[in-house]
C-alpha positions as CSV (number, residue, x, y, z in Angstrom):
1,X,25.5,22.2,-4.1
2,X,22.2,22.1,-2.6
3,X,20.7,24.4,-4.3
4,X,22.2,22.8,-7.9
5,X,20.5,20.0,-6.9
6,X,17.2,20.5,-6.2
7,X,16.5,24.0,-7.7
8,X,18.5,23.5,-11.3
9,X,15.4,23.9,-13.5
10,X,15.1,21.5,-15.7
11,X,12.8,20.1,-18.8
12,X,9.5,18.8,-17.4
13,X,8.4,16.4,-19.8
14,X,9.1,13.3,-17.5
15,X,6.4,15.0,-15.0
16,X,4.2,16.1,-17.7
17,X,4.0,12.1,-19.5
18,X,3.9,11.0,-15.9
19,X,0.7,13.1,-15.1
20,X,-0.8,11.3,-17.7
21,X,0.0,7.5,-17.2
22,X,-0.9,8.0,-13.6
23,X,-4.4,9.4,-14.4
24,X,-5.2,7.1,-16.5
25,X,-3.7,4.0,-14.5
26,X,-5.7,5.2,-10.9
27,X,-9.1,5.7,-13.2
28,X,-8.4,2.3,-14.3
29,X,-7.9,1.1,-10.9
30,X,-11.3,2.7,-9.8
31,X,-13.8,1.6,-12.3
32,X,-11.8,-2.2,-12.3
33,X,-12.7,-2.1,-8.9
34,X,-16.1,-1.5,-9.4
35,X,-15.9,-4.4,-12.7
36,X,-14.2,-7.0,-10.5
37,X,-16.4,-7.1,-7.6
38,X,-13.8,-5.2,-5.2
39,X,-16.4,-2.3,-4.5
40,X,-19.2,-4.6,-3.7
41,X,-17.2,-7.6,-1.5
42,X,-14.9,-4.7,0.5
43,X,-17.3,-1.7,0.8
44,X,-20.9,-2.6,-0.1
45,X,-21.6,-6.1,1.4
46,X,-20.0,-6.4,4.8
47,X,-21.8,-5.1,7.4
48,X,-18.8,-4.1,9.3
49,X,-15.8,-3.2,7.6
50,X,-12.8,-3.4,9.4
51,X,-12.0,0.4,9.3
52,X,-8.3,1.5,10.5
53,X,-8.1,1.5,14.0
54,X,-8.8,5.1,15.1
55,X,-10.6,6.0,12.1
56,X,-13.7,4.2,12.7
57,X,-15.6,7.5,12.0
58,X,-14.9,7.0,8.1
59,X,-17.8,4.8,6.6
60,X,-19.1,3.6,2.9
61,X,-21.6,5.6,1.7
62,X,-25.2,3.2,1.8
63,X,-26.3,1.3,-0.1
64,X,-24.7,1.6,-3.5
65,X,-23.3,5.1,-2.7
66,X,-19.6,3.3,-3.7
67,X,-20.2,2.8,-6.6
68,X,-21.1,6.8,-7.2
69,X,-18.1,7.1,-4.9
70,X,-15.5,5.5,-7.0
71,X,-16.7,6.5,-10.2
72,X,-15.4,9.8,-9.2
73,X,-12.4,8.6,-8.6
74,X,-12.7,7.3,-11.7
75,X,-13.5,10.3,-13.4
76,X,-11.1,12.9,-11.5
77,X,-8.8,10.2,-12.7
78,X,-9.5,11.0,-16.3
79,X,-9.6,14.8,-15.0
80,X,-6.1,14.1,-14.2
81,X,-4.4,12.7,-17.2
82,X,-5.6,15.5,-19.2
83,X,-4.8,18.3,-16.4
84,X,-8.6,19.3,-16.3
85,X,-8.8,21.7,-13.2
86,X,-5.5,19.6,-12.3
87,X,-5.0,20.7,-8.5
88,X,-8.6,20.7,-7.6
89,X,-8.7,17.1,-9.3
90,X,-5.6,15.8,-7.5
91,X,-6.2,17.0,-4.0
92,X,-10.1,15.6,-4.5
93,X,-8.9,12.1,-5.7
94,X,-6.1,11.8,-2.6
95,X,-8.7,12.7,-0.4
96,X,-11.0,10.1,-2.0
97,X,-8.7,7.2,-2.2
98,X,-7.0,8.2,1.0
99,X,-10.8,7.9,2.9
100,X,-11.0,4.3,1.1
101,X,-7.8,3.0,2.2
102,X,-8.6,4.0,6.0
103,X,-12.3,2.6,6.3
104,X,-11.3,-1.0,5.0
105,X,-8.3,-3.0,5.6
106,X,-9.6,-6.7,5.1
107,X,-8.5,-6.1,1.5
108,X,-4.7,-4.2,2.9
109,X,-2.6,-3.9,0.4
110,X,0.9,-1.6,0.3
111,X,0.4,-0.4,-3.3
112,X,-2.5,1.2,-2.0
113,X,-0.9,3.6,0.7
114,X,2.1,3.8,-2.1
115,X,-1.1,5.4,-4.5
116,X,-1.8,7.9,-1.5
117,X,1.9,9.0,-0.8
118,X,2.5,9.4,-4.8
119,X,-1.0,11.4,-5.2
120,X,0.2,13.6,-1.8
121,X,3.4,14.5,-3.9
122,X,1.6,14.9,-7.0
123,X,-0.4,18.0,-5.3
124,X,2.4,19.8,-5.2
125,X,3.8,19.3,-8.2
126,X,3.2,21.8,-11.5
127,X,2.1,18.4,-13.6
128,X,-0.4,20.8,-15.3
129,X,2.1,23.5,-16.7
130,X,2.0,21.1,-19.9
131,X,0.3,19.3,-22.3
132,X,-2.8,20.2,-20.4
133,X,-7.1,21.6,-20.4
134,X,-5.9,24.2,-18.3
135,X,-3.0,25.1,-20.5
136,X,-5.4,25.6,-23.2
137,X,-7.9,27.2,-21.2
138,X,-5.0,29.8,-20.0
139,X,-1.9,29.8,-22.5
140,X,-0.2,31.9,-19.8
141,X,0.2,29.2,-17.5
142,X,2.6,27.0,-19.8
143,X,6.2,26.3,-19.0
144,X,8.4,23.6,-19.9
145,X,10.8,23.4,-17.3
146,X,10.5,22.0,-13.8
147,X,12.8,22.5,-10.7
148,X,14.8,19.3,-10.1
149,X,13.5,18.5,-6.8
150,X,10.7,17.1,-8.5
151,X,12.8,14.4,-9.9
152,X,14.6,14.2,-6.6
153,X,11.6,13.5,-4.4
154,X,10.3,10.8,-6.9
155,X,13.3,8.6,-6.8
156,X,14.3,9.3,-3.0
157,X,10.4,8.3,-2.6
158,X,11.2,4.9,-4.1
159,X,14.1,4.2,-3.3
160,X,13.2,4.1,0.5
161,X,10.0,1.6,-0.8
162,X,12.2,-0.4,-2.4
163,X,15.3,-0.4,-0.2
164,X,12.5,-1.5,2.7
165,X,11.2,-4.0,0.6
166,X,14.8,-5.7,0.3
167,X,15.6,-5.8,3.7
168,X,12.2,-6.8,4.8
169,X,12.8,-10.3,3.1
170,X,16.2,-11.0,4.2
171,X,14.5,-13.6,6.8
172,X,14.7,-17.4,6.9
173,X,11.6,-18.0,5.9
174,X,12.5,-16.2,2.6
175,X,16.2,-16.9,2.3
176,X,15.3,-20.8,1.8
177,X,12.9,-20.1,-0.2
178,X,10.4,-21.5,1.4
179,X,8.0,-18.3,1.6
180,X,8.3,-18.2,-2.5
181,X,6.9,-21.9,-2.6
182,X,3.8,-21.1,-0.8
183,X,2.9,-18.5,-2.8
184,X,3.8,-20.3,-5.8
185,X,1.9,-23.1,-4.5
186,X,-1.5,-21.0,-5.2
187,X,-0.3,-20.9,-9.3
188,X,0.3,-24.0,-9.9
189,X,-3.0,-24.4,-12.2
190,X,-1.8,-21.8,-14.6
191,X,-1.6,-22.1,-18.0
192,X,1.6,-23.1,-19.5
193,X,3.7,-21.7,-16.1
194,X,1.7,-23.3,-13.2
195,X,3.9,-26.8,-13.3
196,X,7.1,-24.8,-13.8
197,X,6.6,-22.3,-11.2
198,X,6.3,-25.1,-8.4
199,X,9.8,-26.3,-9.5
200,X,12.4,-25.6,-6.3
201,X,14.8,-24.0,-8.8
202,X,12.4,-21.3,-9.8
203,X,11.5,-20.3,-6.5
204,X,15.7,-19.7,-5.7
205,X,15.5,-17.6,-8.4
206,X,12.2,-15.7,-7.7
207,X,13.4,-15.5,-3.8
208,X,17.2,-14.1,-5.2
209,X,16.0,-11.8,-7.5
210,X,13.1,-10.0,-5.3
211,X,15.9,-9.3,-2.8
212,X,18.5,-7.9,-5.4
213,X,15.8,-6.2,-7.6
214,X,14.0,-4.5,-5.0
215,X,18.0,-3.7,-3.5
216,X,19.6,-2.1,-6.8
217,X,16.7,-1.3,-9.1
218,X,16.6,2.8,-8.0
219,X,20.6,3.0,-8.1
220,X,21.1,1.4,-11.2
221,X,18.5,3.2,-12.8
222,X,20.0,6.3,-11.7
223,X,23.7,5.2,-13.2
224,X,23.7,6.0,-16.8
225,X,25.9,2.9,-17.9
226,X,23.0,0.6,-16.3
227,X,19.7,2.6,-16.8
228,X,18.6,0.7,-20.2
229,X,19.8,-2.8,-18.9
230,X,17.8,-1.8,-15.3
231,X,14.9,-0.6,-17.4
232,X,14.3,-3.6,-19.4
233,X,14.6,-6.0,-16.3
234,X,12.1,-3.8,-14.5
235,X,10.0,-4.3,-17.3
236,X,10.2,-7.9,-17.2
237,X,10.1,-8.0,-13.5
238,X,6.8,-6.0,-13.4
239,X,5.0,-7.5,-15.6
240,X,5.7,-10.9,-14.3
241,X,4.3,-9.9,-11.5
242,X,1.4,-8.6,-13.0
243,X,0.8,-11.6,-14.6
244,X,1.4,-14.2,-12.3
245,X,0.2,-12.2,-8.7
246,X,-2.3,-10.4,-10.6
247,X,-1.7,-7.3,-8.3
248,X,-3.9,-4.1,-10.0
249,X,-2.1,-1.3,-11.7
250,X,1.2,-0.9,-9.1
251,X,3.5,-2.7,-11.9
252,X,2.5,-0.5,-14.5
253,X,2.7,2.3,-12.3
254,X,5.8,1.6,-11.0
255,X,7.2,0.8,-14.9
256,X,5.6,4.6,-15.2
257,X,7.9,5.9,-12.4
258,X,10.9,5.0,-14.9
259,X,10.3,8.6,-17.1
260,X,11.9,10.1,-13.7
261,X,15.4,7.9,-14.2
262,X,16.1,9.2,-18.0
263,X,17.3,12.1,-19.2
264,X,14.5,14.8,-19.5
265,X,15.4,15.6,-23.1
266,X,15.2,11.9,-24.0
267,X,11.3,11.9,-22.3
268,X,10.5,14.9,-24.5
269,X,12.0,13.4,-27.9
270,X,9.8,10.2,-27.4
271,X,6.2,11.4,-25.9
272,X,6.6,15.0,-26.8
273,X,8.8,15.7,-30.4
274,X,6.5,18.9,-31.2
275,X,7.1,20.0,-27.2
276,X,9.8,23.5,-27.4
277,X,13.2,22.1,-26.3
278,X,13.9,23.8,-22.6
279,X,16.8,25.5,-22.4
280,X,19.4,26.0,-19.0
281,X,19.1,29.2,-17.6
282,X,20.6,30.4,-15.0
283,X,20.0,29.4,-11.1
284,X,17.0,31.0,-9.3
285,X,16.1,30.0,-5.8
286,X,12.4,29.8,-5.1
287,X,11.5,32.1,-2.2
288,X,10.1,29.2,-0.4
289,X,12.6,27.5,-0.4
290,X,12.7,27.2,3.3
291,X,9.7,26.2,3.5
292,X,10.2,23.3,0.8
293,X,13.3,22.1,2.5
294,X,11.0,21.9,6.3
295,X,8.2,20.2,4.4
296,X,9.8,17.5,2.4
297,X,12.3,17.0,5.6
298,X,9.6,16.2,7.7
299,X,7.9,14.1,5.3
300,X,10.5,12.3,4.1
301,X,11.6,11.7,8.2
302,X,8.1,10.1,8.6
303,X,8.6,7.8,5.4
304,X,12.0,6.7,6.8
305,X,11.1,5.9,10.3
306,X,7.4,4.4,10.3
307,X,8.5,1.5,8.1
308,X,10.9,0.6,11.0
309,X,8.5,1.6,14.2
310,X,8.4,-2.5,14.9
311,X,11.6,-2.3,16.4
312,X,10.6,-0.1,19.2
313,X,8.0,-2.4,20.1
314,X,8.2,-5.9,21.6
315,X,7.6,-8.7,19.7
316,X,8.9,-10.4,16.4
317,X,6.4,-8.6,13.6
318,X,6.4,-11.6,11.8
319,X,4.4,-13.5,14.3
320,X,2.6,-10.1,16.1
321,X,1.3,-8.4,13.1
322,X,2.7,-5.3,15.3
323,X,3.9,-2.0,13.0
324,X,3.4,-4.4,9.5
325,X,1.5,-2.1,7.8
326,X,2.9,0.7,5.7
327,X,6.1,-0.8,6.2
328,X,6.7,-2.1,2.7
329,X,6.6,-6.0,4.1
330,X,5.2,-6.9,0.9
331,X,4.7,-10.4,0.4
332,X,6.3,-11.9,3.1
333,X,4.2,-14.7,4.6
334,X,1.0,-16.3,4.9
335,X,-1.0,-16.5,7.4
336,X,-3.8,-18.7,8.1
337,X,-5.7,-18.5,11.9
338,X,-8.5,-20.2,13.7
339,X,-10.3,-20.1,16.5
340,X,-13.4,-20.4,18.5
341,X,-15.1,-16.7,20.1
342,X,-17.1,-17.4,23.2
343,X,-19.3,-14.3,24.7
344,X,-20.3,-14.4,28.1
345,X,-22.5,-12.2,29.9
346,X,-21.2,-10.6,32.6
347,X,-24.5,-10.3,34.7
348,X,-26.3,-14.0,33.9
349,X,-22.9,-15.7,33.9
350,X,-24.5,-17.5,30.0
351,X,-21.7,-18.8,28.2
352,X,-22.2,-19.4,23.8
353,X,-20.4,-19.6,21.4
354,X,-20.0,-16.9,18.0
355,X,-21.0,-18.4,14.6
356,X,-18.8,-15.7,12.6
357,X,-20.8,-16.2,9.9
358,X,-23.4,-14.9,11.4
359,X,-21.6,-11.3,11.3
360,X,-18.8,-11.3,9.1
361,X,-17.6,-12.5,5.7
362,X,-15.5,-15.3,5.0
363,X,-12.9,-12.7,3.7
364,X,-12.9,-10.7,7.3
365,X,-12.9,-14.5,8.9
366,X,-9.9,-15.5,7.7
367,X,-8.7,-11.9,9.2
368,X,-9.8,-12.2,12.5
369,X,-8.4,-15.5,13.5
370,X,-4.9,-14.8,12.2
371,X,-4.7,-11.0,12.6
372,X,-4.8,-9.7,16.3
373,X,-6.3,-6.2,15.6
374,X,-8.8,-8.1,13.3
375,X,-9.8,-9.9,16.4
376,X,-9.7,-7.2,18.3
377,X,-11.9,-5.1,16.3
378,X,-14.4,-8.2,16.1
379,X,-14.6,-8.1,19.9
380,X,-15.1,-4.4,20.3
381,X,-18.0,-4.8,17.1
382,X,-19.8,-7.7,19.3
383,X,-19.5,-5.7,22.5
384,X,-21.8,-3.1,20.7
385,X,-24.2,-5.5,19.0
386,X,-25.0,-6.7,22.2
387,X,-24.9,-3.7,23.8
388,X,-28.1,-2.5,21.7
389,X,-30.0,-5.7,23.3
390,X,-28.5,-4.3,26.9
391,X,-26.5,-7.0,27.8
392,X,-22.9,-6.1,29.5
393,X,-20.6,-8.8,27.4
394,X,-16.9,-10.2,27.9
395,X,-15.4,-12.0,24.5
396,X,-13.1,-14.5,24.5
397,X,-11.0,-15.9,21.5
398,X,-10.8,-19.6,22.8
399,X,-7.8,-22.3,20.7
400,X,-6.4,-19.0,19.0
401,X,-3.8,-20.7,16.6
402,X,-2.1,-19.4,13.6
403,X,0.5,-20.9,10.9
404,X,2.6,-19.0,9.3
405,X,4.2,-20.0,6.1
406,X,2.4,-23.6,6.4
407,X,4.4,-24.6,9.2
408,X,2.5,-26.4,12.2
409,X,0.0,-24.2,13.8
410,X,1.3,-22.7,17.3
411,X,-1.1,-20.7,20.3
412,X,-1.9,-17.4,19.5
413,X,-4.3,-15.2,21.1
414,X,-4.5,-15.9,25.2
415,X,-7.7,-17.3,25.8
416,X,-8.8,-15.7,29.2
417,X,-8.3,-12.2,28.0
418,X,-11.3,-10.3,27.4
419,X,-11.1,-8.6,24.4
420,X,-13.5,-6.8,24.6
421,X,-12.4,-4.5,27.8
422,X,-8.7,-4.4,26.5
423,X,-7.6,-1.5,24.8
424,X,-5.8,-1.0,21.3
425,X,-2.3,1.2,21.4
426,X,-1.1,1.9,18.2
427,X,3.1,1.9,19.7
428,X,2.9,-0.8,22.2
429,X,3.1,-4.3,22.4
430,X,-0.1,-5.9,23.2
431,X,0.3,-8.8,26.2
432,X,-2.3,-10.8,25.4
433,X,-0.6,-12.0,22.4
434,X,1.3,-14.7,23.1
435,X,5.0,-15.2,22.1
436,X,5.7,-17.8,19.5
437,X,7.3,-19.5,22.2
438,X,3.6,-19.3,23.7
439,X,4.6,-18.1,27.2
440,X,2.4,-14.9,27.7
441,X,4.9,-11.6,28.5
442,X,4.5,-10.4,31.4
């Protein structure tokens, strides 16, 4: 049964369209980030950059090396969606884009890491065996057929992004619908939709349907009798939050991912009518198929369990920040922080006060006063800066307070821990953040 299931060959023209529409949509998304500003405000103009704790030794080029940098992207991209030296292009640009996500996180985003995960899988797909440069290059290499766990990792992949999603948002702050009127709050001077999307009615609806969407959108794409009906509503869905959240090319990308839900045949009748018909043949097992089975199995372990790793340490993570990240907690809250930093030198006993400004932008200041490894990182970054002048420092985040969702701002951050000797541990919870209660744990 196993075997049937992932090792049935089938047609590959869902992969081979999808190879395509991906390469063109992450070329896009690298020279739009270069058009938009993204490059320069996240990569090129901070000083310091907020890299992912641990992985402090990944760092922008200089100077306007980012630029250079993500018009590669751009272009392997383009090398991509037309299967030019596919594997060596694919493996390049997830190295690429993987290095960018790590050395910045003021500008976090989960469709990001979702762009890493689905250019990991896409290495070890055969997405060039079609419709391809190297194809034409070497006729040999074309075949038309696929083995079904292709199709199988794809949907498991987003089903467990989605699923996540759904239970991520089944919290009060959400369920009254309060969470959907902040963010709708930011909209309201759209054109035509701003006034409607403030209305209280709306924002039962938008709260509802996130939760059932994000729910049953992989099952009842899967279930024949619902997959048209659950394609058109993702349609909608996604490009309503294109247009009103603005969020890059992860709603046409994930509209993309729907080639994987139809029937193969029905792919290759629409984007490939001169493409030979593939025809059943009987069941061959791959000779590494062992080997397969270990490495999707651990992989696919990993996706199920980091997304829940918050429960294993102390603390609500709505309120610590604590094992958020690649968790699909997408669009959850807001957060808003402030603050006063005070340095004191540990030999003279001089007490002043950081100007932030001085150091950071006003993006990464609205990080590190509502973000405790934002704070952190900004205490570790002073500690050197001062260092180089050879002074021995202790920092100090003094009226730490932080609001989330708009409600009244409550004590964060304790104020006579020095931040700058404590250390970071990726699985624990940190003490020095104080319970939303605001009695420090002891």
């Amino acid at each position: 049964m196993l075997n049937r299931l992932l090792f049935q060959r089938i047609d590959n023209s869902p992969l081979i369209i999808f190879r395509i529409f991906f390469g063109i949509l992450v070329s896009l998304e690298c020279f739009g980030a270069i058009a938009t500003g993204w490059v320069k405000r996240n990569l090129i103009t901070p000083e310091y950059k907020f890299p992912f704790i641990d992985f402090e030794f990944l760092q922008p080029l200089p100077g306007y090396g980012m630029y250079f940098y993500f018009c590669t992207m751009g272009l392997l991209g383009l090398c991509i969606a037309i299967g030019f030296k596919y594997r060596a292009s694919i493996i390049s640009f997830t190295v690429l884009w993987t290095a960018t996500y790590l050395m910045q996180k003021t500008a976090y985003n989960n469709h990001y890491y979702l762009l890493i995960l689905i250019s990991l899988l896409m290495c070890f797909f055969p997405a060039e065996r079609s419709r391809s440069y190297d194809v034409k290059m070497k006729p040999e290499l074309e075949i038309n057929a696929m083995y079904a766990y292709v199709k199988w990792a794809v949907v498991l992949q987003l089903f467990i992004v989605y699923v996540y999603a759904s239970i991520a948002k089944m919290y009060g702050d959400w369920l009254d619908f309060s969470t959907i009127a902040v963010l709708m709050n930011s909209k309201k001077n759209y054109w035509l939709v701003g006034d409607i999307l403030q209305e209280p009615w709306i924002h039962s609806i938008i709260g509802s349907v996130g939760i059932l969407f994000d729910l049953l959108i992989v099952p009842a794409l899967l279930w024949k009798p619902t997959r048209k009906a659950a394609f058109f509503i993702s349609l909608f869905f996604h490009l309503f939050n294109s247009i009103i959240f603005q969020i890059g090319i992860f709603p046409y990308l994930s509209i993309a991912f729907s080639v994987f839900f139809f029937e193969p045949e029905t792919i290759r009748k629409i984007f490939f009518k001169s493409k030979k018909p593939f025809t059943p043949s009987k069941l061959i097992v791959p000779t590494h198929k062992n080997a397969l089975l270990l490495g999707f199995s651990v992989y696919f372990i990993i996706q199920l369990l980091l997304p829940i790793r918050h429960y294993a340490i102390d603390g609500d993570v709505l309120w610590t920040e604590e094992g958020h990240r690649m968790s699909w907690r997408m669009m959850l809250r807001s957060r808003r922080g402030k603050g006063t930093f005070k340095v004191v030198d540990n030999v003279t006993k001089e007490e002043f006060i950081i100007d932030p400004k001085k150091y950071i932008t006003l993006g990464q200041q609205r990080k590190v006063f509502a973000y405790p490894d934002f704070a952190w990182q900004f205490a570790q970054y002073l500690k050197k800066e001062f260092e180089q002048n050879d002074r021995d420092i202790s920092v100090y985040l003094e009226n730490s307070k932080i609001s989330i969702n708009r409600k009244p701002y409550k004590p964060f951050i304790d104020a006579k821990t020095d931040l700058a000797a404590e250390i970071w541990h990726q699985t624990e919870h940190h003490t020095w953040i104080l319970q939303s209660d605001n009695k420090i744990k002891n």
